[in-house]
C-alpha positions as CSV (number, residue, x, y, z in Angstrom):
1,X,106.4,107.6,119.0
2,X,108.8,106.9,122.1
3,X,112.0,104.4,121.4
4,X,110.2,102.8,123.9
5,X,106.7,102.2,122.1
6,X,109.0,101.5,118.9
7,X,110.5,99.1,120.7
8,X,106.9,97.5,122.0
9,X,105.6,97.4,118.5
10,X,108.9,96.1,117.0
11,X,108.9,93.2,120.3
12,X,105.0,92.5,119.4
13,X,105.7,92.0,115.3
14,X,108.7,89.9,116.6
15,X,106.4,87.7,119.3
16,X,104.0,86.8,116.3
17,X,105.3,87.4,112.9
18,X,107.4,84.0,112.7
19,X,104.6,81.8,113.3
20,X,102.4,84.2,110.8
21,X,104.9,84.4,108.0
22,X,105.1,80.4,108.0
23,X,101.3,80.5,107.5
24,X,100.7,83.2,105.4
25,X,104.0,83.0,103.4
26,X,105.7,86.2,103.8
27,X,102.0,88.2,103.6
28,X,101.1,88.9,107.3
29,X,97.9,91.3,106.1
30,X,94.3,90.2,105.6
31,X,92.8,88.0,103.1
32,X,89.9,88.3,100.5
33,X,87.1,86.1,99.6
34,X,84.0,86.7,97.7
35,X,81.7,84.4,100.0
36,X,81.6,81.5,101.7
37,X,82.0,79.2,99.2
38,X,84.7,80.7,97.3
39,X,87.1,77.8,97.3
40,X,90.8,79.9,96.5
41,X,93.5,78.5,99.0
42,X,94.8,81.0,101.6
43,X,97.8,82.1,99.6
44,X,95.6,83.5,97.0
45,X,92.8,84.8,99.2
46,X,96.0,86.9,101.0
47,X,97.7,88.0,97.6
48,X,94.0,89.2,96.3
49,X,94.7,92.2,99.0
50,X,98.4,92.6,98.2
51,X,97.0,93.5,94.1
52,X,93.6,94.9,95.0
53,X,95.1,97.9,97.5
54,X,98.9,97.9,95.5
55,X,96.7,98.5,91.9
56,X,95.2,101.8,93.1
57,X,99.0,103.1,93.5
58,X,99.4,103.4,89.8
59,X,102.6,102.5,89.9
60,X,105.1,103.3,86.6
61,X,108.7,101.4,85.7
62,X,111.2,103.4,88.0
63,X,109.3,105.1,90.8
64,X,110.0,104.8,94.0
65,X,107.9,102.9,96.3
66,X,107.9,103.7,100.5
67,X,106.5,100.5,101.9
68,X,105.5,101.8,105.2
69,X,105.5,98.9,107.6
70,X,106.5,96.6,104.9
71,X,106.1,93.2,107.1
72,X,108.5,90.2,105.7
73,X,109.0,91.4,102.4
74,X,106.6,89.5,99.6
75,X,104.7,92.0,98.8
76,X,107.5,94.7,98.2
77,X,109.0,92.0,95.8
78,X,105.3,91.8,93.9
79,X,105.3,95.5,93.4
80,X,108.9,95.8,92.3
81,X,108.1,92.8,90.0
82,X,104.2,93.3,89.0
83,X,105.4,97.3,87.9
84,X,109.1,97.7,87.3
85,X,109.2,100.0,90.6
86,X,112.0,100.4,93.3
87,X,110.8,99.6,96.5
88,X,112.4,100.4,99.9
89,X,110.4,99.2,103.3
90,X,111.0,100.0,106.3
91,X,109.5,98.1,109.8
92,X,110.4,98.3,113.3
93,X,110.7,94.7,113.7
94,X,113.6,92.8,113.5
95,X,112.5,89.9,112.5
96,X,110.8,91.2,109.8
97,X,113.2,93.5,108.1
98,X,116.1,90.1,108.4
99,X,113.2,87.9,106.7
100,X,112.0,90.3,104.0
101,X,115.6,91.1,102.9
102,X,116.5,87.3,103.2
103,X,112.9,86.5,101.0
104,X,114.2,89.5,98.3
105,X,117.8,87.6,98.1
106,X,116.6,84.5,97.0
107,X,114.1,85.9,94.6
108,X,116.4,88.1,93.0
109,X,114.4,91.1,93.5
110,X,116.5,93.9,92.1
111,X,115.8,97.5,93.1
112,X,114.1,96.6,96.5
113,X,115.7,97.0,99.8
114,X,114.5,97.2,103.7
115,X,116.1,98.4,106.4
116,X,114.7,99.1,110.4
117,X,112.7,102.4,110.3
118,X,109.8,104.0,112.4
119,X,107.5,105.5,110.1
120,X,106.6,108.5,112.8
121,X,109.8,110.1,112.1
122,X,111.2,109.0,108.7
123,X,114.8,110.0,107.8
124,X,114.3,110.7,104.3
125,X,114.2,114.3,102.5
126,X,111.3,115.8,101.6
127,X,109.9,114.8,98.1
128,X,112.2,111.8,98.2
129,X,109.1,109.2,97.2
130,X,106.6,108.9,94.1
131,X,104.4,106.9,96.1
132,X,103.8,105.5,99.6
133,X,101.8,102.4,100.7
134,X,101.1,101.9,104.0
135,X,99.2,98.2,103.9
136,X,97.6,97.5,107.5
137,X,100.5,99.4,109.4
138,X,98.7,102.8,110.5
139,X,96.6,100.5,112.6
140,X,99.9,101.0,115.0
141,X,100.7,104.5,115.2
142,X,100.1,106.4,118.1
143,X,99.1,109.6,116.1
144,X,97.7,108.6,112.3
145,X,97.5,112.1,111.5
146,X,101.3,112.9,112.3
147,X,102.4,109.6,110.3
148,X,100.1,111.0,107.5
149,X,101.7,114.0,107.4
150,X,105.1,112.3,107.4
151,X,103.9,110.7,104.5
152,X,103.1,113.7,102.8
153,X,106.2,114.9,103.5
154,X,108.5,112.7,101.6
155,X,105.9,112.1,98.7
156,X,106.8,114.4,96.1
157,X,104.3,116.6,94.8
158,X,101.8,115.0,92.9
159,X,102.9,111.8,94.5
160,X,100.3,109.5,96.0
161,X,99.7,107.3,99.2
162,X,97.3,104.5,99.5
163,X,96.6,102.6,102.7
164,X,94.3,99.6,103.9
165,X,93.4,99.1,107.8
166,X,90.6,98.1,109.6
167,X,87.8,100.7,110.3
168,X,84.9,100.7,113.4
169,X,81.8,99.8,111.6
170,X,79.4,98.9,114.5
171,X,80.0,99.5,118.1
172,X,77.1,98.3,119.8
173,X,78.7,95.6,122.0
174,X,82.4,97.5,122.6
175,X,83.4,94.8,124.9
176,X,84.1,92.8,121.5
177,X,86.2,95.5,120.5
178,X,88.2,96.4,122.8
179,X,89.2,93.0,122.8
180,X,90.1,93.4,119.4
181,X,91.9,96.4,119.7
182,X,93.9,95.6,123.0
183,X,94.9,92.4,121.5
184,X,96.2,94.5,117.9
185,X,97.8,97.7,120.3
186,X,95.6,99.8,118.5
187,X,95.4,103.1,119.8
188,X,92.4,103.9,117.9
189,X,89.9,102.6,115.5
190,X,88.6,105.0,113.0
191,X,85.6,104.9,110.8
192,X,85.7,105.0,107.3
193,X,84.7,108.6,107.4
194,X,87.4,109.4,110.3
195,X,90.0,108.3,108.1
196,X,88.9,110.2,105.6
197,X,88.8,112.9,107.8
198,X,92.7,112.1,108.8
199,X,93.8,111.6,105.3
200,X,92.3,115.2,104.6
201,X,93.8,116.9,107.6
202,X,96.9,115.8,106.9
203,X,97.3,117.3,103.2
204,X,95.8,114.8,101.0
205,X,93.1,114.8,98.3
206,X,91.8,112.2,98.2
207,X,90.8,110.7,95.2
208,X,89.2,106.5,96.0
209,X,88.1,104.6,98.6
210,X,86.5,101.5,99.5
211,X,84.4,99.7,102.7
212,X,85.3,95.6,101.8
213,X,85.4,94.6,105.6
214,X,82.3,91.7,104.8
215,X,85.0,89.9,102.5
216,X,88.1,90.4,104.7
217,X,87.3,90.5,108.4
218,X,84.0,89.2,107.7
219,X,85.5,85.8,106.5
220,X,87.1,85.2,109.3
221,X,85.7,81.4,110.3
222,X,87.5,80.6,106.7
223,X,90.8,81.9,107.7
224,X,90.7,80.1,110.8
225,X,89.7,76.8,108.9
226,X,92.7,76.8,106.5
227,X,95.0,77.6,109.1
228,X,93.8,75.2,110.9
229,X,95.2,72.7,108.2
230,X,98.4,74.1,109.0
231,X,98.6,73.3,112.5
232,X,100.5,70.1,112.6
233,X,102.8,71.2,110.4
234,X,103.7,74.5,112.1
235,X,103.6,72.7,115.7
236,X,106.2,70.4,114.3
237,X,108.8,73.3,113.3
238,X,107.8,75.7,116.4
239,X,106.8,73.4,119.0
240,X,103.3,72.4,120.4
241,X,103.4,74.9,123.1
242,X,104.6,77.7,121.2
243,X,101.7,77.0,118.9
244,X,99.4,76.7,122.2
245,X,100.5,80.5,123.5
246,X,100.4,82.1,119.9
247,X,96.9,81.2,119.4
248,X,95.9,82.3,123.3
249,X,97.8,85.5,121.9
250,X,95.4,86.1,119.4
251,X,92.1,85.3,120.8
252,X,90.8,88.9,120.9
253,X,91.7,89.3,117.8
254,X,88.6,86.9,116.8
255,X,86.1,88.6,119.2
256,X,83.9,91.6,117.3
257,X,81.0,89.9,115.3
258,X,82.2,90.1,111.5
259,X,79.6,93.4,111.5
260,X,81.6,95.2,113.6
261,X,85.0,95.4,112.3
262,X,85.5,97.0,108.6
263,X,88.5,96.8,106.1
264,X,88.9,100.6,104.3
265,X,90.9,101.1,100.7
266,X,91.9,105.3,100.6
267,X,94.0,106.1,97.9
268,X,94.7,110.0,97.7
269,X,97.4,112.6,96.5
270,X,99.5,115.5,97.4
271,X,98.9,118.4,95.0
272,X,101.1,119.5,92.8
């Protein structure tokens, strides 16, 4: 990737993570919920993702975690917590890496650390990592087959990578879509079995994976609802009109049908 389209990237996380990290509470990925009339509040539906994709890591006290596109820090701090790993994230957004290392401070989170990194050309050694998660940041990269082979790179052997993004499951009305994907700078949209495909080319075996896009983007009307019930609130701190153009911002986001749009789980390893 360019400086430039690091810089892009970085500028668009910056634009809308604020706003999303007063919503979401430091966890700017997708939510989970069974159905429609599951009744868990927003913070739970989000942190269901954060242990449902971390869990397939494996994680053991001591190894050392890449977050890959780490976002504002929270769910760095539940891995290091939850398993007794060290964590370091990395993000080309400013904003993000000042937040997440401000969130870790007051938490106390020992053995976790962030710093401004672009995940297409990583400056660690080789074999440097025991595991890598990359949680709804490939989406971004310009070539997911190079970053996957970055990946590979620092993982030690035998070390694993697991990664959640969202995957094309029907294109029949691509209008919808490209919506979607103009308003997310996503270069591509891969199927589940194209990211297979990528995590195979790239070195990987890989060993689970999951299609759960009906609970996550699928649920989309009950997102919108209970951030709806935050709207006054976050108009007061950012300002009615700030509010006004953020949501404008993300109006393609919202325009597949719930069909079209997937969530994948891949977990795989790099032999030993």
């Amino acid at each position: 990737m360019s400086i430039i389209d690091s810089a892009g990237i970085g500028e668009h996380y910056d634009e809308r993570s604020p706003i999303e990290d007063e919503i979401r509470d430091g966890q700017l990925h997708m939510w989970y919920w069974y159905d429609r009339d599951d009744d868990a509040p927003l913070h739970e539906a989000l942190h269901r993702i954060s242990r449902k994709v971390t869990a397939t890591l494996g994680l053991r006290p001591g190894e050392h975690l890449l977050d890959a596109g780490c976002g504002p820090g929270e769910t760095a701090i539940y891995v290091a917590k939850e398993y007794g790993a060290r964590v370091t994230g990395v993000s080309v957004s400013n904003f993000e890496i000042d937040k997440a290392n401000e969130r870790a401070a007051a938490a106390g989170a020992e053995g976790v650390k962030f710093e401004y990194g672009d995940f297409t050309g990583l400056s660690y050694p080789d074999n440097t990592f025991d595991a890598v998660l990359a949680l709804e940041s490939l989406q971004n990269a310009p070539d997911v087959g190079q970053v996957l082979a970055e990946f590979f790179r620092v993982l030690r052997p035998g070390g694993r990578v697991t990664f959640s993004d969202f995957s094309l499951r029907n294109n029949d009305d691509p209008e919808r879509v490209a919506k979607f994907m103009t308003t997310l700078k996503l270069t591509e949209l891969p199927t589940l079995e194209r990211w297979l495909e990528l995590s195979a080319g790239a070195g990987f075996t890989v060993e689970e994976f999951t299609q759960c896009g009906p609970r996550v983007y699928g649920m989309k009307a009950k997102y919108l609802e209970a951030a709806m019930t935050r709207r006054t609130e976050i108009a007061a701190k950012f300002g009615e009109q700030t509010v006004t153009d953020f949501s404008r911002m993300n109006m393609g986001f919202y325009a597949p049908r719930k069909d079209q749009i997937g969530y994948v789980i891949v977990s795989a390893r790099k032999p030993r």
